[in-house]
N, C-alpha and C positions, 0 to 999 in steps of 0.2 A: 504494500500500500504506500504511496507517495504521500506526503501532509506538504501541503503548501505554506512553507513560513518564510513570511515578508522579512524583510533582512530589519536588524536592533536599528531604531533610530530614525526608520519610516516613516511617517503618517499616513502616505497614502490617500491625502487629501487633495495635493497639488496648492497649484496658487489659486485665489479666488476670495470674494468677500465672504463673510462671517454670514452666515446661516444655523437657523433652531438645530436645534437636536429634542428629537420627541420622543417620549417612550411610554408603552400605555400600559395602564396599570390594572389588571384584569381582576376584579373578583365579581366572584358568581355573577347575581342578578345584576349587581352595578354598585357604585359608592355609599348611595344612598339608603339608610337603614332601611325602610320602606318599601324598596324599588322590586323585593318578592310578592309585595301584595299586588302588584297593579294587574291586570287583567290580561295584559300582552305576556308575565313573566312568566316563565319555569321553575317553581320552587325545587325542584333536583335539578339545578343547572351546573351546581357548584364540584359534583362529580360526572359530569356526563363529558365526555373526549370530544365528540363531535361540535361542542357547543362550544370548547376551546381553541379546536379548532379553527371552526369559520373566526372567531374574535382574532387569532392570530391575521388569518389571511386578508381581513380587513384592515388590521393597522395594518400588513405589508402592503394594499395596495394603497393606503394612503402614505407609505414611503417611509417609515416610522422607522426610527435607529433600533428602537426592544422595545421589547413587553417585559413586564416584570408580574412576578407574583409571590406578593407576601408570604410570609409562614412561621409559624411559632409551635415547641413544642407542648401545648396546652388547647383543651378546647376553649375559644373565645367567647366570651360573652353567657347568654345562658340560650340554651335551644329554642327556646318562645319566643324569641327577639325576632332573629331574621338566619336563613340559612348557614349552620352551621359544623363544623369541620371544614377540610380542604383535603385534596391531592397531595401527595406528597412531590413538591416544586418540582425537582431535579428527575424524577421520573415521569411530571406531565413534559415536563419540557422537552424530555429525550421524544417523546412520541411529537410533539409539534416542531422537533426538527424534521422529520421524515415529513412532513405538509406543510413547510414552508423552505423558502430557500434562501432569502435573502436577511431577513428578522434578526437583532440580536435577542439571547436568550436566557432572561437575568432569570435567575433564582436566590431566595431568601436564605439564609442559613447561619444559623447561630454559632458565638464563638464559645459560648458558656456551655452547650450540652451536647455537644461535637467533640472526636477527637480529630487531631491535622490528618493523621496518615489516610483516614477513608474518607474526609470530605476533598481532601486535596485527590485522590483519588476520581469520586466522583467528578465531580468541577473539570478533573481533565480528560475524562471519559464524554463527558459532554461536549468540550469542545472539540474534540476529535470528529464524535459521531456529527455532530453542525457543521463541520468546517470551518471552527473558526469564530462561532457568533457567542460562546458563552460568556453569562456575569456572574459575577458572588456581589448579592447585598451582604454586607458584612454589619451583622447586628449581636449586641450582648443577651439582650431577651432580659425583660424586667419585669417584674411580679412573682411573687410568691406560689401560683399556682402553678407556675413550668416548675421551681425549683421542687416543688415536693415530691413532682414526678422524675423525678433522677434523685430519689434520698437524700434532700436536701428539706430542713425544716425552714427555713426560710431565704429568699435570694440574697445571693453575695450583694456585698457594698458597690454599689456605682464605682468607686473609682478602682478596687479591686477588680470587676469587670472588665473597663478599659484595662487596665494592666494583661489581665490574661488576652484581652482579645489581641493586644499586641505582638507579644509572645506567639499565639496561635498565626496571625499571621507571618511573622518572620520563620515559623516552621512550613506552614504548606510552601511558601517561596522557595525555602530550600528545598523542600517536597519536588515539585514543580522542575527544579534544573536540574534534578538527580540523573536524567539521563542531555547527554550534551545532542545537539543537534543532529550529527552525522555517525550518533551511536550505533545504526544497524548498515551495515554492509555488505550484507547477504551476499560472501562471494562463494557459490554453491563448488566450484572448485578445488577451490582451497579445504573448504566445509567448515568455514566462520560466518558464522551469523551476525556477530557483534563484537566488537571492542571493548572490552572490559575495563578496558584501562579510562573509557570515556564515560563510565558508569559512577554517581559519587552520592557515598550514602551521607542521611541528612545527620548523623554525631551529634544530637542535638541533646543537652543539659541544661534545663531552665528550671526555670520557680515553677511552671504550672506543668511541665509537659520533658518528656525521657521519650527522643525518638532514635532510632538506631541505625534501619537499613533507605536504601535508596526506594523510591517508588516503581512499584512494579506496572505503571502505566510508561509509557514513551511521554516526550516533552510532545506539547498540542501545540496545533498551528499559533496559537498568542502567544506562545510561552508561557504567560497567569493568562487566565479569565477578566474581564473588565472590573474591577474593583470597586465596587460603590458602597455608598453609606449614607446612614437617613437619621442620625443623630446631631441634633442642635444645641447640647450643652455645653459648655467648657469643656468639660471633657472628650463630649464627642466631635466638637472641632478641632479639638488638637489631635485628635485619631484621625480624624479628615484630612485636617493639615499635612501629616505623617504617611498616609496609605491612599486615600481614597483617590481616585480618577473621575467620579461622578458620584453627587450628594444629590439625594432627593429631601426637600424641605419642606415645611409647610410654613407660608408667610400671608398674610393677612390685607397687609397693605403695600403699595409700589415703594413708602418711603422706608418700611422694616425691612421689605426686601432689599432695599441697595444698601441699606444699612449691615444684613448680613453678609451679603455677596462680597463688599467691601472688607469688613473682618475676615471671610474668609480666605481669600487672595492674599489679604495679607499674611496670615496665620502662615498660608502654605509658601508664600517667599521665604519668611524666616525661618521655616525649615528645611530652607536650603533646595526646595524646589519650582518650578518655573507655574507659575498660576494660572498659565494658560493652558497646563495639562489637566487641569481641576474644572471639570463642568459643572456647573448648576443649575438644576431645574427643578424648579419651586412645583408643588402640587396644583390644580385650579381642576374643580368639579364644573363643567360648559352643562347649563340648561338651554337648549333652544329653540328659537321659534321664530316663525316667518315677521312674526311684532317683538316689540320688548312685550308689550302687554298679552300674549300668547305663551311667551317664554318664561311670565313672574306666573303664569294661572298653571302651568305646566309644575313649578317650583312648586305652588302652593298644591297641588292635586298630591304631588310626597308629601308635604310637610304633615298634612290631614289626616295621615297614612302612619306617623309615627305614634306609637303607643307612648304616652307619655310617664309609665311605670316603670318600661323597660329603659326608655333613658334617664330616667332619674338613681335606678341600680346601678345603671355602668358608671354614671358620673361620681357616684360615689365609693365606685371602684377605683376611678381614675382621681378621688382626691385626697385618700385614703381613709375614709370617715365610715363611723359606725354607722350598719343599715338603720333607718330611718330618722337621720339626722337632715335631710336637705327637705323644704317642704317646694311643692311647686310652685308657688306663686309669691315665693318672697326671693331676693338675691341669696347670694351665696354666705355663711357665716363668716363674720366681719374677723374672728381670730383664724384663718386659715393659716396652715407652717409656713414659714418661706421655702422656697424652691432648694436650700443648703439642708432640710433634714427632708428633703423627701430623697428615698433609695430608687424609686421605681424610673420612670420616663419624666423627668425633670425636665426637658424643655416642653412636652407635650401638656406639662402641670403648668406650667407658668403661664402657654400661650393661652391656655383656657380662662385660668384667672383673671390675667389683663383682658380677653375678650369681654371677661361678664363685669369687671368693675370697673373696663370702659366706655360701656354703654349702659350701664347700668340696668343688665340685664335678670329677669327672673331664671331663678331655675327651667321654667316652663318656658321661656325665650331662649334660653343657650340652649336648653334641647333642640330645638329647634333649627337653631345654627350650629350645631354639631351634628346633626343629623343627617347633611348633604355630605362631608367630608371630613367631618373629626377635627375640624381645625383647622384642614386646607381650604383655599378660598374657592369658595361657591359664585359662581358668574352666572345669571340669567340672563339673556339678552340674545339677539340676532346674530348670526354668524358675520357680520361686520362688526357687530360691538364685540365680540367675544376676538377675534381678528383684531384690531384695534388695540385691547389691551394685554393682547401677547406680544404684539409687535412695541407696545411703547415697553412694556418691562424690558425685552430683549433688547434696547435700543436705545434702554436709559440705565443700564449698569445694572438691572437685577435679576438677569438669569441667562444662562447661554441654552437656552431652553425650557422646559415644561412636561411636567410628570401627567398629564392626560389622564382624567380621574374620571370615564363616565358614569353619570347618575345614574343610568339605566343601562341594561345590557342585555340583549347585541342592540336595542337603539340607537340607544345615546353616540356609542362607535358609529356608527353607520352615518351618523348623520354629521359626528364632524369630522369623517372623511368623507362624504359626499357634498359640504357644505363651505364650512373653514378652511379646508387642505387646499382647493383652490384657490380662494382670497389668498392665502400666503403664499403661495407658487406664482401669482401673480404680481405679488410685492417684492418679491425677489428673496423671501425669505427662508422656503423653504426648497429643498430640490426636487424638480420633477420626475425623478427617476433615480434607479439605483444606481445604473451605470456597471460599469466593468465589479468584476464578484470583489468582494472587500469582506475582510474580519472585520469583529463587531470592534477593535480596538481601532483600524483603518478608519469606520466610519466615524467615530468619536473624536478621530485627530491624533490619535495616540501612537506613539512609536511602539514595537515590541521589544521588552523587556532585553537586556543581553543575560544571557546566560552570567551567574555569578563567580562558575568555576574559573569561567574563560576568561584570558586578557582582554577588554576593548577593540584592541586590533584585531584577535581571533575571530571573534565573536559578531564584528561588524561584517564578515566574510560569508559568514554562513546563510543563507539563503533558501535552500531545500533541502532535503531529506532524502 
């Protein structure tokens, strides 16, 4: 088998102006809690292939860099809510490589209840079998109900998670280069299959992790996977700073977002790396309609649709408060912790907070506005108004693209690549085509990693397999 790997240092992009990068973000029925009830949806949509499918092959024909899809080990939420469990990521993904061809193909995957050897493993079984298109969302996983499920009484400390996720990451890298580029030789003559001498186990001795031998996969056409991450706290920017290639975010308004984009960039220059390898693409849930006023009555057909029980539980899942402490129709209690003793998703606590005692909202209001996106920004409007303010974030410092949240699904998809992907193909933003085949790293902009055994000069040589 021949693996096609772009030489260290490539991007693959060529010259040309700065255009989105999109990636859509699939779950079941769609974003929005609700979105099982409506009349069009499939409440078993959330395991059915085919329904994953078609959502693939729609973001590729709207031209979409990757799809992604969440995962954590623990059941979310509680079953009465809205469609619950998931696929396990990295095996729906391998089946939507085999019916797509061009798509990158992130999958979620924890550093907390993983070991390197078989996620790194995995991750480059996937890009093999893609050709090239795979991602690692690289997440710690917070709450107490994953850790009880791997014999843990309650979840490690935040900054003790970043710690190991770090660690875990510098092990699958070495994982990852344990075979060098031109390891297999197959000279059937001779009767060597490979070079041994080009084989390098990962000798790894840390705080969190004892790993020994090389990976029994071959290195994949990216050499890593596309690295991404979706934490917003001090912490998890300086792990972004550090590792990440692409941060998915949830931001609220144009001026928090340039406000974060900015920290970020900068974070990742002073650790020594170049900030224009760092993409970011903020969340936004697209409601649309041929009117604005088509598009709010559309918003409001969900919002009527949320059980206001069910988000009052999770909210006080997510604020870590005794059940029956929030009432609906008053704000939120005036002594909430700060954001420094909460362990769990600490910038997802925070955002929520400022939302409801920025507007001075009821419990029965932030439901409401949590309901479309969890936090991420919810846009009602025409596909020119939704068009419009992709184009001013990306054009005014706060996103080098857009996490594509639809509300509803396969609608919601459908309609804003039937609808939106035009208007920006039109504006010069988006590109109309794939073009010549490209890894999911080519199309991000991303050079491929060099091999770490190798000198520089070696390493900048190797080319194919």
């Amino acid at each position: 088998m021949t693996i096609r790997t772009p030489a260290p240092g490539s991007t693959g992009t060529g010259p040309g102006p700065r255009t989105l990068h999109l990636n859509a973000f699939l779950m079941n029925t769609g974003h929005h809690e609700a979105s099982w009830r409506l009349p069009e949806s499939d409440p078993y949509a959330h395991v059915d292939l085919a329904h994953y499918v078609a959502l693939a092959r729609t973001a590729e024909r709207g031209t979409f860099d990757s799809l992604f899809l969440a995962d954590g080990p623990q059941l979310w939420n509680t079953v009465a809510q809205r469609p619950a469990g998931a696929l396990e990521p990295l095996t729906l993904l391998t089946a939507l490589a085999t019916a797509t061809e061009h798509i990158g193909l992130i999958a979620t995957a924890s550093t907390s209840y993983n070991s390197p050897y078989n996620l790194a493993r995995r991750f480059a079984s996937l890009d093999i079998v893609s050709g090239g298109r795979a991602g690692w969302n690289i997440v710690t996983t917070a709450g107490a109900e994953a850790a009880r499920n791997f014999g843990l009484d309650a979840e490690p400390a935040h900054a003790e998670r970043y710690a190991r996720a770090a660690e875990f990451v510098e092990v699958t890298r070495r994982l990852w280069d344990s075979w060098e580029d031109d390891t297999v030789v197959a000279d059937k003559a001779a009767g060597v299959w490979g070079d041994d001498a080009k084989i390098h186990p990962a000798r790894h001795e840390g705080t969190y992790f004892k790993v020994a031998g090389a990976l029994n996969v071959p290195r994949s056409p990216q050499g890593y996977p596309l690295l991404v991450q979706a934490g917003s706290s001090a912490d998890g920017k300086a792990f972004a700073a550090r590792y990440a290639e692409a941060v998915f975010t949830a931001q609220q308004s144009l001026a928090g977002a340039r406000a974060f984009y900015a920290d970020l960039k900068r974070l990742t220059r002073r650790a020594g790396r170049d900030p224009e390898l760092l993409k970011v693409l903020p969340g936004i849930v697209p409601v649309l309609g041929s009117t604005e006023a088509e598009a709010r009555a559309a918003e409001q057909v969900l919002d009527e649709h949320i059980v206001p029980e069910h988000g009052r539980v999770r909210l006080e899942n997510l604020l870590r408060l005794e059940p029956g402490t929030l009432h609906l129709d008053r704000e939120l209690p005036a002594d909430l912790p700060p954001e420094s003793a909460v362990e769990g998703a600490k910038s997802r606590y925070t955002l929520v907070v400022e939302l409801a005692r920025g507007e001075r909202l009821t419990v029965r209001q932030l439901i409401g506005r949590l309901g479309g996106g969890r936090g991420h920004l919810t846009f009602a409007g025409t596909p020119e108004q939704v068009a419009d303010a992709i184009g001013t974030w990306f054009t005014e410092g706060a996103a080098d693209g857009f996490n594509i949240m639809p509300a509803v699904l396969p609608s919601g998809l459908d309609a804003f690549v039937e609808h939106v992907v035009p208007l920006l193909r039109a504006r010069g933003l988006l590109r109309s085509g794939y073009g010549p085949r490209q890894t999911l790293r080519e199309r991000y902009g991303l050079p491929r990693p060099a091999n770490q055994h190798l000198a520089p000069a070696l390493s900048s040589a190797l080319t194919t397999v």
